[in-house]
PASEVO-521821 format. One record per atom (N, C-alpha, C): residue number from 1; residue in three letters; x, y, z. Coordinates in Angstrom, 3 decimals, always signed. Each point is the difference from the previous one (the first is absolute). Layout:
// PASEVO-521821
{rec NUM,'ala',{X,Y,Z}}
...
***
This chain:
// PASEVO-521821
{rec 1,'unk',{-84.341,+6.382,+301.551}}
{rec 1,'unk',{+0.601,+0.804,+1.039}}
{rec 1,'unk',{-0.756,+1.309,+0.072}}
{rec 2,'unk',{-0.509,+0.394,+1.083}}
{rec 2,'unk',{-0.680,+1.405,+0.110}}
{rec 2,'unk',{+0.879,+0.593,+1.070}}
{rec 3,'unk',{+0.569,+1.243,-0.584}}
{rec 3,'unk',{+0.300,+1.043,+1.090}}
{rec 3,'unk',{-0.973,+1.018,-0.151}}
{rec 4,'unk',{-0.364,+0.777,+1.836}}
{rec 4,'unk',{-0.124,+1.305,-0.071}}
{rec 4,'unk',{+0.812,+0.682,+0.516}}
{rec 5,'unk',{+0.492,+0.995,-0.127}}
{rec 5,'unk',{+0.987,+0.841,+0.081}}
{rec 5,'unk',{-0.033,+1.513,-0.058}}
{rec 6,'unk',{+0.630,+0.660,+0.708}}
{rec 6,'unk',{+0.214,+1.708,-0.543}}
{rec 6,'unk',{+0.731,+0.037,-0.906}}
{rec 7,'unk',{-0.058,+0.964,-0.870}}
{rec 7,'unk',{+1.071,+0.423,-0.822}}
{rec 7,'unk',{+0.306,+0.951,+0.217}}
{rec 8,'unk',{+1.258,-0.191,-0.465}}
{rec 8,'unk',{+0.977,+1.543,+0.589}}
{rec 8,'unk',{-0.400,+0.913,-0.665}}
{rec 9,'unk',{-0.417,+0.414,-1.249}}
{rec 9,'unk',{-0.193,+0.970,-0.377}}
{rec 9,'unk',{-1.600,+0.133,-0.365}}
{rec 10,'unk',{-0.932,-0.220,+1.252}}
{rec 10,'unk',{-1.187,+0.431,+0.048}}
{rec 10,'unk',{+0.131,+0.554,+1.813}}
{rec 11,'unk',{-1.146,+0.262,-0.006}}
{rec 11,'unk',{-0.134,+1.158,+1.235}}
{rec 11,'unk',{-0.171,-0.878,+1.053}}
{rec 12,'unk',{-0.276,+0.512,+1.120}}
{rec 12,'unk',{-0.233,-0.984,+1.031}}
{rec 12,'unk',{-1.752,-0.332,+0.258}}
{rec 13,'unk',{-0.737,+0.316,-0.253}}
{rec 13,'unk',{-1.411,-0.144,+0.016}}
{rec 13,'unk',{-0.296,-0.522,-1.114}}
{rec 14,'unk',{+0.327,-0.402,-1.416}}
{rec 14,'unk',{+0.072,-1.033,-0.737}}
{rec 14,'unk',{-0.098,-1.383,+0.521}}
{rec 15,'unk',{-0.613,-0.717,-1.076}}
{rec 15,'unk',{-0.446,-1.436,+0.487}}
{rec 15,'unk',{+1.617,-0.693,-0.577}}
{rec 16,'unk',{+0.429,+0.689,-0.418}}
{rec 16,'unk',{+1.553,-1.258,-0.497}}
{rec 16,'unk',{-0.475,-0.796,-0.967}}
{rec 17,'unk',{+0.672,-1.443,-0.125}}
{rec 17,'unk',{-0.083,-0.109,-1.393}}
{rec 17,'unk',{-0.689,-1.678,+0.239}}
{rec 18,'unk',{-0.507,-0.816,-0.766}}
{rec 18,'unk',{+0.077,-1.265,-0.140}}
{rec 18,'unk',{+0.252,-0.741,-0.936}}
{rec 19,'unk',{+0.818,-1.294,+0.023}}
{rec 19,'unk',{+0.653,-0.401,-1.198}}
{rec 19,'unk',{-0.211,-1.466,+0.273}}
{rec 20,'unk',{-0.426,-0.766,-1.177}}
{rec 20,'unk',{+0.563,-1.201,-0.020}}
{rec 20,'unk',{-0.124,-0.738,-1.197}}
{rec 21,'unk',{+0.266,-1.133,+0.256}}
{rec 21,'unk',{+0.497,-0.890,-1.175}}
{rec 21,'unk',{-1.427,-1.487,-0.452}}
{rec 22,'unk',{+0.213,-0.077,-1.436}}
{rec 22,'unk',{-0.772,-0.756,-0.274}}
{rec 22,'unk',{+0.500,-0.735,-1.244}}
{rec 23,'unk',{+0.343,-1.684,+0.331}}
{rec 23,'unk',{+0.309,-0.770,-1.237}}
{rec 23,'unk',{-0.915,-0.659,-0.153}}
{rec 24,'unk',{-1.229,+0.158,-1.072}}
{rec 24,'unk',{-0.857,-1.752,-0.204}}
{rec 24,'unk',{+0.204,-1.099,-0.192}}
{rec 25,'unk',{+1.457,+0.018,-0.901}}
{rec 25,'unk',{+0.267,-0.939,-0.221}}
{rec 25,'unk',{+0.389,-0.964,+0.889}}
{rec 26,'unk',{+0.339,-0.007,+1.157}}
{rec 26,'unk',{+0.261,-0.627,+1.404}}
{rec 26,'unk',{-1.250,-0.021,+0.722}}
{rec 27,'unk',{-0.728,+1.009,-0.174}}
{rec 27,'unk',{-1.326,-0.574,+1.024}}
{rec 27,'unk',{-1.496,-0.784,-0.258}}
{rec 28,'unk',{+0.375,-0.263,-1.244}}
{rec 28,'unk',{-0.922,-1.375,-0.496}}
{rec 28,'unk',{+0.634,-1.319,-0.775}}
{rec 29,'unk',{+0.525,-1.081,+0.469}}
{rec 29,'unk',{+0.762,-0.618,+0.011}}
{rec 29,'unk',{-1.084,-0.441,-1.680}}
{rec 30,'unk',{-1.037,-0.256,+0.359}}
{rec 30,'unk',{-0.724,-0.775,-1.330}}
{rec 30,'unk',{-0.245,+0.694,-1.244}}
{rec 31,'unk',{-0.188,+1.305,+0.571}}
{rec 31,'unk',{-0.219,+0.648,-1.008}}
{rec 31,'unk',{+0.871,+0.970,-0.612}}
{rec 32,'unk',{+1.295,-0.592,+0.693}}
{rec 32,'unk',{+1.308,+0.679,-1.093}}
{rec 32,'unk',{+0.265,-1.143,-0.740}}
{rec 33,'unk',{-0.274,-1.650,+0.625}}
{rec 33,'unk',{-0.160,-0.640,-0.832}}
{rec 33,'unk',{-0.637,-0.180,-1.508}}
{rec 34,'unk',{-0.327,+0.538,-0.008}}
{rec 34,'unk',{-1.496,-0.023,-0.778}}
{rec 34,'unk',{+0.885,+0.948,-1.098}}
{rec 35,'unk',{+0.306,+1.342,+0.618}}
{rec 35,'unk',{+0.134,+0.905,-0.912}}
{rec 35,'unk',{+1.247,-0.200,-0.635}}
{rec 36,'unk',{+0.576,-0.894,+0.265}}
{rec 36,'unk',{+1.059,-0.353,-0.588}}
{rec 36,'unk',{+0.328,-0.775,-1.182}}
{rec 37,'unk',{-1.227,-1.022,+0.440}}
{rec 37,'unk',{-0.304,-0.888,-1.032}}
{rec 37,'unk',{-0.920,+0.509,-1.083}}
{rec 38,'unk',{-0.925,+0.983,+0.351}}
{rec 38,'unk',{-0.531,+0.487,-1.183}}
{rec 38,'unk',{+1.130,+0.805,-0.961}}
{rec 39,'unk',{+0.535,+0.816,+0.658}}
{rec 39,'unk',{+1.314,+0.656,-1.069}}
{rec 39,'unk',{+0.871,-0.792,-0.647}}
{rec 40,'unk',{+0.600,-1.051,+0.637}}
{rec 40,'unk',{+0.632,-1.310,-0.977}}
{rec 40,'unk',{-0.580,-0.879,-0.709}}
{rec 41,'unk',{-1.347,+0.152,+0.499}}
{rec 41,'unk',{-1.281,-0.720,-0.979}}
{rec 41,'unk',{+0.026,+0.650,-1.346}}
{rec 42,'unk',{-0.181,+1.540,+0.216}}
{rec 42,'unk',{+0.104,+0.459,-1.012}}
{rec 42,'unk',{+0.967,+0.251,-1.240}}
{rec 43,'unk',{+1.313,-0.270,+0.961}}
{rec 43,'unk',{+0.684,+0.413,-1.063}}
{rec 43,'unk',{+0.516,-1.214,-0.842}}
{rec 44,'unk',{-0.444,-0.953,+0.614}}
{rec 44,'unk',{+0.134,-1.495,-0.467}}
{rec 44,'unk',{-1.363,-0.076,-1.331}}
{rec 45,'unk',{-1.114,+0.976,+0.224}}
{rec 45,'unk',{-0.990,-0.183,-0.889}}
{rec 45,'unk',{+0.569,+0.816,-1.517}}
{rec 46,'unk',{+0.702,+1.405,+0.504}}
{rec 46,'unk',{+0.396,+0.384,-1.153}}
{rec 46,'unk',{+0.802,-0.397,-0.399}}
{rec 47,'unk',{+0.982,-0.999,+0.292}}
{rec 47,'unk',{+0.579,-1.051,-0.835}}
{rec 47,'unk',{-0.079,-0.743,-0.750}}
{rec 48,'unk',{-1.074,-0.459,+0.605}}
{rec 48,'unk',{-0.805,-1.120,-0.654}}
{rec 48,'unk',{-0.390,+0.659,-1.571}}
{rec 49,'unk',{-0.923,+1.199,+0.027}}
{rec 49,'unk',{-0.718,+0.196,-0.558}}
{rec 49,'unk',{+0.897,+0.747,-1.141}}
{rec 50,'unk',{+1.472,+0.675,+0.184}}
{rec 50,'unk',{+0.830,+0.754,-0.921}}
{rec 50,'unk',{+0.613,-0.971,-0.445}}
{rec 51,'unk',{+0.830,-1.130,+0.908}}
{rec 51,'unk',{+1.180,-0.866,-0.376}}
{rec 51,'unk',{+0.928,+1.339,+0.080}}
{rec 52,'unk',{+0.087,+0.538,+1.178}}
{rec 52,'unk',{+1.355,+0.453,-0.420}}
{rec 52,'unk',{+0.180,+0.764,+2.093}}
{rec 53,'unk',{+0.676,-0.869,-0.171}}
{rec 53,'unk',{+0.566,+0.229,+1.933}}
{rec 53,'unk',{+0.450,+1.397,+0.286}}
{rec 54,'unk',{+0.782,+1.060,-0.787}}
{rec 54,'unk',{+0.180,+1.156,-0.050}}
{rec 54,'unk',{-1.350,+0.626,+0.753}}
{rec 55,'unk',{-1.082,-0.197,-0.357}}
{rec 55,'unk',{-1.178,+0.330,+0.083}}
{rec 55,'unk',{-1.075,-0.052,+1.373}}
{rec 56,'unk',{+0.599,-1.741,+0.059}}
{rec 56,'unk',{-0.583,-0.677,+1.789}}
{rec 56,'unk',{+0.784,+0.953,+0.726}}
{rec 57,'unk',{+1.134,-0.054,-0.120}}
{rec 57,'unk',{+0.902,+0.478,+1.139}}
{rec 57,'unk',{-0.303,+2.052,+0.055}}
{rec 58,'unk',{-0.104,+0.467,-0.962}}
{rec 58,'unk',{-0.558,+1.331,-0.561}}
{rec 58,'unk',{-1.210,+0.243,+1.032}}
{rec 59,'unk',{-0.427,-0.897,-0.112}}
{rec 59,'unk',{-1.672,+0.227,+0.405}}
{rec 59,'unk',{+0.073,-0.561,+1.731}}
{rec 60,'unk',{+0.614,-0.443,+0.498}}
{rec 60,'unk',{+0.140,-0.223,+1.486}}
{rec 60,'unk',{+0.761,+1.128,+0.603}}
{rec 61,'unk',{+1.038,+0.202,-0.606}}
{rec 61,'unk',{+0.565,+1.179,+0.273}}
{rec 61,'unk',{-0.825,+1.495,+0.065}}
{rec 62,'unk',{-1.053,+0.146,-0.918}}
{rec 62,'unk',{-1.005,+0.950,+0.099}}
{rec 62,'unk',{-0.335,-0.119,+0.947}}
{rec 63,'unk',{-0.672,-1.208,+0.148}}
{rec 63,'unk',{-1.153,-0.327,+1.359}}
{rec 63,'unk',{+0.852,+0.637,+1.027}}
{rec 64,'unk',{+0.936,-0.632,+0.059}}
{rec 64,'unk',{+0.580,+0.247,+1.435}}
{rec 64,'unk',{+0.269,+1.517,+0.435}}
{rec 65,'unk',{+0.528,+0.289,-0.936}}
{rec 65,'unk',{+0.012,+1.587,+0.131}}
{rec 65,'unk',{-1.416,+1.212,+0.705}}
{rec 66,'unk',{-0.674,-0.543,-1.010}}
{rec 66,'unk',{-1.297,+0.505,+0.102}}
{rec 66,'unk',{-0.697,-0.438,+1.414}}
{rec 67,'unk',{+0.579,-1.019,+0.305}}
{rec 67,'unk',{-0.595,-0.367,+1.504}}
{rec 67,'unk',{+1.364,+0.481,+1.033}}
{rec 68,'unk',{+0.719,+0.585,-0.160}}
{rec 68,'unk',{+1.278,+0.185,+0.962}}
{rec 68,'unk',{-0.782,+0.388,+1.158}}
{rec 69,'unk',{-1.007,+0.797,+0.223}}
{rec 69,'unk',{-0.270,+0.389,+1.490}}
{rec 69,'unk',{-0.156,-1.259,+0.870}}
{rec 70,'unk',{-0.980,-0.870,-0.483}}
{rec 70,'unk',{+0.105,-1.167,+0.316}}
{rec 70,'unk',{+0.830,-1.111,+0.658}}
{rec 71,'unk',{+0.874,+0.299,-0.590}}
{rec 71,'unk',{+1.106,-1.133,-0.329}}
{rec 71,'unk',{+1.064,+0.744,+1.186}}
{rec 72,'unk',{-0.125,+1.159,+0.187}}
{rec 72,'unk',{+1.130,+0.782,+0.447}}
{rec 72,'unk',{-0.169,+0.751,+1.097}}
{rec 73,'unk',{+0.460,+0.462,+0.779}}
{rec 73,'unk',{-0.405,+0.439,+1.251}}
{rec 73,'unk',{-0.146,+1.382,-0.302}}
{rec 74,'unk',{-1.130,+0.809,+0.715}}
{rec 74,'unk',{-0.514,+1.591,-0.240}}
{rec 74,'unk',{-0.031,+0.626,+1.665}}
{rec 75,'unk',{+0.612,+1.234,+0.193}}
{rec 75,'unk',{+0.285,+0.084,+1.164}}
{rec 75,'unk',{-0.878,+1.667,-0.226}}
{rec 76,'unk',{-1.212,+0.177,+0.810}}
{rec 76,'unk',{-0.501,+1.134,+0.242}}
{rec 76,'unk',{+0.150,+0.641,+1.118}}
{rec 77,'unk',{+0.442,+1.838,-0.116}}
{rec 77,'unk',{+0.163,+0.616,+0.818}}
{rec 77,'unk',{-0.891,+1.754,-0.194}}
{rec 78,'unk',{-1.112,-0.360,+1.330}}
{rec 78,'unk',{-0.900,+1.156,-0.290}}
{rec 78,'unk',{+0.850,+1.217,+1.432}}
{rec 79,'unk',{-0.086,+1.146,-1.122}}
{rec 79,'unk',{+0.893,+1.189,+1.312}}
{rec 79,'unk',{-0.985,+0.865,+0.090}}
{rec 80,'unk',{-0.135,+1.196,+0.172}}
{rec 80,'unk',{-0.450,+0.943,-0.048}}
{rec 80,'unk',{-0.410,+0.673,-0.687}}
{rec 81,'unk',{+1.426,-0.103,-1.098}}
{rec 81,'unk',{-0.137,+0.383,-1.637}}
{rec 81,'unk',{-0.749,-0.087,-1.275}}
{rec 82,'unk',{+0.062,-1.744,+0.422}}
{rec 82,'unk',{-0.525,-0.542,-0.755}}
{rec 82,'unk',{+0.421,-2.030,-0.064}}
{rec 83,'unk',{-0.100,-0.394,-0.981}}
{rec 83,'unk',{+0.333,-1.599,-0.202}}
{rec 83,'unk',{+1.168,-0.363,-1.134}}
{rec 84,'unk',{+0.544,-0.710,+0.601}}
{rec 84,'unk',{+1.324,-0.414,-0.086}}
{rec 84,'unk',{-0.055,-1.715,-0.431}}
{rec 85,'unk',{+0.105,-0.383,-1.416}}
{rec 85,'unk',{+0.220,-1.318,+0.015}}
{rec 85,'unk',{+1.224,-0.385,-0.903}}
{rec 86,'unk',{+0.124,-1.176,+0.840}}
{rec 86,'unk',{+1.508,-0.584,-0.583}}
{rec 86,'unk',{-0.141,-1.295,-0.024}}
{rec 87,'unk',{+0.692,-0.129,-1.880}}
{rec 87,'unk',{+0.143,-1.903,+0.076}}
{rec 87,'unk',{+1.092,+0.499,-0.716}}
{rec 88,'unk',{-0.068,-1.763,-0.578}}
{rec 88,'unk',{+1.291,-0.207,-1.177}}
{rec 88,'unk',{+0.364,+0.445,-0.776}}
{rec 89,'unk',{-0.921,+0.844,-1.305}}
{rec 89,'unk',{-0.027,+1.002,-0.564}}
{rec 89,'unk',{+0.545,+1.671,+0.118}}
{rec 90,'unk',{-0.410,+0.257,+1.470}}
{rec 90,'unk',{+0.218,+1.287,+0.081}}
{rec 90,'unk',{-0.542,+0.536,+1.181}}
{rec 91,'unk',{-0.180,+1.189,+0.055}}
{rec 91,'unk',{-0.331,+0.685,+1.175}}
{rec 91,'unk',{-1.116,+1.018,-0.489}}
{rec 92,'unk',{-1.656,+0.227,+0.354}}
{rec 92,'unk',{-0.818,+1.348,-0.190}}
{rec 92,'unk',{-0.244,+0.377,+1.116}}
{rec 93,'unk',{-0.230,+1.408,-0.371}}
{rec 93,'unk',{-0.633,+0.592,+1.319}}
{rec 93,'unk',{-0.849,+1.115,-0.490}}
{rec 94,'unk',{-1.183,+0.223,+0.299}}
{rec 94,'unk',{-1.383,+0.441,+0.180}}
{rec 94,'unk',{-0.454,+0.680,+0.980}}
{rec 95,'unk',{+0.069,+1.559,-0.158}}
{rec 95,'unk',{-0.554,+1.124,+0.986}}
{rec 95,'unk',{-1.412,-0.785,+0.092}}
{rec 96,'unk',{-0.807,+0.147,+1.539}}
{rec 96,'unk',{-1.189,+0.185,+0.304}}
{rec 96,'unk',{-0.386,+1.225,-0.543}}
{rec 97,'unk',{-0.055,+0.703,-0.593}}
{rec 97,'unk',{-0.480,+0.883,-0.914}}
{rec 97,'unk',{-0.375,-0.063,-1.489}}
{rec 98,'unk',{+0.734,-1.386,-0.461}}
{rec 98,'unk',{-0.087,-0.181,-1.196}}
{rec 98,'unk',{-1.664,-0.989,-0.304}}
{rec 99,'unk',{-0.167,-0.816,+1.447}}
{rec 99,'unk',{-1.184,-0.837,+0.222}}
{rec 99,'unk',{-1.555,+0.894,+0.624}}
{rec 100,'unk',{-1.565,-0.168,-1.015}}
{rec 100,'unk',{-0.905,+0.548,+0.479}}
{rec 100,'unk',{-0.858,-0.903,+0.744}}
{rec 101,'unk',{+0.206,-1.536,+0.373}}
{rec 101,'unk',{-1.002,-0.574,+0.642}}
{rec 101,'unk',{+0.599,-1.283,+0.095}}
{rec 102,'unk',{-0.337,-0.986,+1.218}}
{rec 102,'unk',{+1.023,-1.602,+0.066}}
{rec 102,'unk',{-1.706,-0.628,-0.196}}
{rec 103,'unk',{+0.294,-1.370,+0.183}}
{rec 103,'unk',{-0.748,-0.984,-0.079}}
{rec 103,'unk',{+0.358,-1.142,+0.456}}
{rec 104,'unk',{-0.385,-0.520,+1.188}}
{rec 104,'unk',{+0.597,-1.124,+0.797}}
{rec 104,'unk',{-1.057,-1.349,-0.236}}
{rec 105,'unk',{+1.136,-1.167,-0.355}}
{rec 105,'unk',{-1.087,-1.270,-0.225}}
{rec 105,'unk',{+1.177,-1.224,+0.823}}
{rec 106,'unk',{-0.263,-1.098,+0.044}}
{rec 106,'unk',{+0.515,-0.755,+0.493}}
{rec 106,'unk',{+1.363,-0.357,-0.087}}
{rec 107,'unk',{+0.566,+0.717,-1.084}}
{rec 107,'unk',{+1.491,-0.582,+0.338}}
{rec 107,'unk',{+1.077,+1.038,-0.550}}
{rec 108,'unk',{-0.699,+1.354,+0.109}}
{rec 108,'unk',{+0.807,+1.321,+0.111}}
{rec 108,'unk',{-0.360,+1.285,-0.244}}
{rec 109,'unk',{+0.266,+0.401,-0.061}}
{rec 109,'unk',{-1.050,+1.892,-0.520}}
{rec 109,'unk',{+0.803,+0.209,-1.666}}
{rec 110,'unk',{-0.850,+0.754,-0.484}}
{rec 110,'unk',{-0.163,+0.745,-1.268}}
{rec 110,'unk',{+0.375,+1.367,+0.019}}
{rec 111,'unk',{+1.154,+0.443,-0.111}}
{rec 111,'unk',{-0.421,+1.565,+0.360}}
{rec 111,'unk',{+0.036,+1.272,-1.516}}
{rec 112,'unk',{-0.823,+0.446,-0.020}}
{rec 112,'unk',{-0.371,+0.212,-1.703}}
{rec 112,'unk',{-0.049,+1.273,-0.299}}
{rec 113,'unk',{+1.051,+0.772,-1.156}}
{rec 113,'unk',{-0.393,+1.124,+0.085}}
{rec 113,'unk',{-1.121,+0.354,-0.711}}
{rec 114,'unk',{-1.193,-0.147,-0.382}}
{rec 114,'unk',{-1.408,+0.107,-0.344}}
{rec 114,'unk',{-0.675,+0.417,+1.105}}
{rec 115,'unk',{-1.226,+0.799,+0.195}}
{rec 115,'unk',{-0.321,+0.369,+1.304}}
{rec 115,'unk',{-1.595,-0.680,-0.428}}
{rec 116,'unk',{-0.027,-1.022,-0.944}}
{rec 116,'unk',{-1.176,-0.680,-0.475}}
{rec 116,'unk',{+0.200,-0.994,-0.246}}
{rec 117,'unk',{-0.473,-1.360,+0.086}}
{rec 117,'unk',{+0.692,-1.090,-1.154}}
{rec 117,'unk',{+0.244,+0.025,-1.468}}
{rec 118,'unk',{+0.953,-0.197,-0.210}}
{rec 118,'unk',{+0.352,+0.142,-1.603}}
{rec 118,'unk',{+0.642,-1.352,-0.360}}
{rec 119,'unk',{-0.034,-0.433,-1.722}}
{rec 119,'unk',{+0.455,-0.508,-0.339}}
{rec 119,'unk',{+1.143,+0.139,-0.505}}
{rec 120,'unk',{+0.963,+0.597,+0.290}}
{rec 120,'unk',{+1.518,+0.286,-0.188}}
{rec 120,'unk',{+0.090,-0.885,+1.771}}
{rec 121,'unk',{-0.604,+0.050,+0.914}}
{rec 121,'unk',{+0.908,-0.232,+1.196}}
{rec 121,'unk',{+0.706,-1.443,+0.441}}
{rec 122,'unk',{-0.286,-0.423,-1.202}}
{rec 122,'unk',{+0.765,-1.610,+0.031}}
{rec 122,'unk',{+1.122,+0.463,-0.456}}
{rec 123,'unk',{-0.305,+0.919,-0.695}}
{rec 123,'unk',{+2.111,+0.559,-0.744}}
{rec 123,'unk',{+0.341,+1.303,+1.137}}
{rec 124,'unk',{-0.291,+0.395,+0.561}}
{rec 124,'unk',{+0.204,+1.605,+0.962}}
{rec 124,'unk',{+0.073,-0.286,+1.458}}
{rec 125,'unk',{-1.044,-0.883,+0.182}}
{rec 125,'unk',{+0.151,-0.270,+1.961}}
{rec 125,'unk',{+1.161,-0.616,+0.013}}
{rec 126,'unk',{+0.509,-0.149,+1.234}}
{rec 126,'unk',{+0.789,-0.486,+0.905}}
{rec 126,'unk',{-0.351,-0.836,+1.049}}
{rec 127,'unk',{+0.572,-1.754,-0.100}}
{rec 127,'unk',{-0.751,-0.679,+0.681}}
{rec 127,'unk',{+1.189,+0.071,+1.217}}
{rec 128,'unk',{-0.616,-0.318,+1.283}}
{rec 128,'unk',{+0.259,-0.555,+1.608}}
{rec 128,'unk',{-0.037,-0.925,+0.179}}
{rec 129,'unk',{+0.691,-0.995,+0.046}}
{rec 129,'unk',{-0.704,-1.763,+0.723}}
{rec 129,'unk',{+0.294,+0.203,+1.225}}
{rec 130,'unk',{-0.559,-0.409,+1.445}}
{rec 130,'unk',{-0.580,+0.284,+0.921}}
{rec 130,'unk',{+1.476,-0.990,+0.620}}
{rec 131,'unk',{+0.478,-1.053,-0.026}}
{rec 131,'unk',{+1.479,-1.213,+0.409}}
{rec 131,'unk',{-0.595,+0.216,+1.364}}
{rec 132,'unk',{-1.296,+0.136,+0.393}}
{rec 132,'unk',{-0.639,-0.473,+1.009}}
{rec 132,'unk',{-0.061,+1.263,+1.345}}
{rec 133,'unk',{-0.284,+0.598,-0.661}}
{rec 133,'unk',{-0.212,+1.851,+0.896}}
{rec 133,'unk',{-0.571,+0.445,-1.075}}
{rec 134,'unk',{-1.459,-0.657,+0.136}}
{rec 134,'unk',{-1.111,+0.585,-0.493}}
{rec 134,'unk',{-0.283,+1.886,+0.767}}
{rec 135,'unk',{+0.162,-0.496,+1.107}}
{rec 135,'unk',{-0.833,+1.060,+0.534}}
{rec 135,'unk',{+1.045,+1.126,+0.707}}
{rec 136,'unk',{+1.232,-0.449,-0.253}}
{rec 136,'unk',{+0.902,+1.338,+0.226}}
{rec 136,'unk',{+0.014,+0.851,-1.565}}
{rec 137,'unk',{+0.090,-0.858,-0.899}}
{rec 137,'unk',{-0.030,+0.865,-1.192}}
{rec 137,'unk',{-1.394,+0.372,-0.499}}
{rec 138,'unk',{-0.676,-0.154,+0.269}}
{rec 138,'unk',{-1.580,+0.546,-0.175}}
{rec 138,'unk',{-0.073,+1.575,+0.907}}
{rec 139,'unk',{+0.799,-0.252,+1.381}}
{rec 139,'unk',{-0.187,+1.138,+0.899}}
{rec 139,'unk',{+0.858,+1.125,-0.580}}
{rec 140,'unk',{+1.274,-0.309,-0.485}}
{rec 140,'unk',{+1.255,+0.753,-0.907}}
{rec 140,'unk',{-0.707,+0.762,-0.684}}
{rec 141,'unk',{-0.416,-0.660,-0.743}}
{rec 141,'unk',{-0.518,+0.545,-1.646}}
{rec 141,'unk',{-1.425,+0.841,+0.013}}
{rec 142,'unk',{-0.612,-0.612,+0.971}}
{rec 142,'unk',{-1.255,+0.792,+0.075}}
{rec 142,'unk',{+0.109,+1.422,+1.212}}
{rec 143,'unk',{+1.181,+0.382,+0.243}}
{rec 143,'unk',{+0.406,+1.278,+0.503}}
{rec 143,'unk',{+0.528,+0.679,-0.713}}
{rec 144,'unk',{+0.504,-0.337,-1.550}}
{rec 144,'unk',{+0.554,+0.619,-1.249}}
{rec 144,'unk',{-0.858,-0.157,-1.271}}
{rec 145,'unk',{-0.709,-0.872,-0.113}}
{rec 145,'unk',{-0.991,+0.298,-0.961}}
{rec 145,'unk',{-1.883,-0.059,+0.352}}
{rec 146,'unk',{-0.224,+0.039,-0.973}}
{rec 146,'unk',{-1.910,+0.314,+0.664}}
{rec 146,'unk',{-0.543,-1.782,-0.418}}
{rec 147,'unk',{-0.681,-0.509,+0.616}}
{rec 147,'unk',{+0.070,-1.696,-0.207}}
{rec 147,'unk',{-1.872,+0.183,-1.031}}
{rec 148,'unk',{+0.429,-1.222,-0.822}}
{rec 148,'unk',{-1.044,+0.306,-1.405}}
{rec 148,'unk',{-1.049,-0.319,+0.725}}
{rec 149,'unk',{-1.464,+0.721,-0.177}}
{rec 149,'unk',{-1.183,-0.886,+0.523}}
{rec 149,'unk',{-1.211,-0.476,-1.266}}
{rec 150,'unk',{+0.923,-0.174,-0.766}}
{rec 150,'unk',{-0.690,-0.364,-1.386}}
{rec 150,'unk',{-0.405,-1.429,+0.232}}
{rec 151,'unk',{+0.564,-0.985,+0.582}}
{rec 151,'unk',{+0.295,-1.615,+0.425}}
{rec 151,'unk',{+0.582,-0.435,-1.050}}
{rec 152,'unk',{+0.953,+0.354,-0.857}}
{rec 152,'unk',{+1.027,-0.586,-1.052}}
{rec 152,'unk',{+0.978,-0.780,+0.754}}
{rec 153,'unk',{+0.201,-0.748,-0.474}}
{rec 153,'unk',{+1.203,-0.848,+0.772}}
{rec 153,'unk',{+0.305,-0.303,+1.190}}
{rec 154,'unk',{-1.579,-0.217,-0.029}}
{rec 154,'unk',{-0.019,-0.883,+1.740}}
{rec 154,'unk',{-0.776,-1.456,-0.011}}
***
């Protein structure tokens, strides 16, 4: 779902806001397959390998967790302010002030507070998946942050 919209509490010459939603797990029928069976694969392996089911079931339950974005629907909302994401877990939100440079590749932007590539930014960026408005959220983001011309993550 993509809205654009004003928000009430931005000005009137503001671009307003855009928001939408993205589940993977629904939009690759095979390859949620897949990922499903590898996590019950697995936890069927550490069974195997402990004898002790406490453990299989321990260890799928990780997986799953650890994959919740996945599995679970993530609803992004870029304002003025800044970025706004919400799943199952919880709710963050992230001043455009806190980010020094994005990086757009095929299936969402990077937006990183490093104003260089670093290796912390797999733990520090903030990913975008695009739920198919590539190019409204490329236009968003690149009016609030400076877009990388390093070619990282493209």
């Amino acid at each position: 779902m993509k809205v654009l919209q004003p928000e009430d509490s931005m000005s009137a010459n503001s671009d307003g806001k855009l928001e939408w939603s993205v589940f993977p797990f629904k939009e690759d029928r095979r390859r949620s397959a897949i990922v499903v069976a590898i996590v019950i694969g697995s936890g069927f392996l550490v069974y195997v390998a402990f004898g002790d089911i406490f453990l299989g079931v321990l260890s799928v339950v990780i997986l799953f967790v650890s994959l919740h974005t996945y599995f679970t629907r993530t609803t992004y909302c870029l304002t003025a302010k800044g970025v706004e994401i919400r799943s199952s877990v919880g709710r963050t939100f992230k001043a455009w002030s806190e980010f020094k440079r994005f990086s757009a590749d095929a299936k969402g932007v990077t937006l990183s507070p490093f104003a260089k590539p670093s290796r912390l930014e797999p733990f520090r960026s903030v990913r975008l998946l695009y739920g198919g408005n590539r190019e409204d959220v490329v236009e968003f983001v690149s009016k609030n942050i400076r877009r990388d011309t390093t070619g990282s993550h493209r």
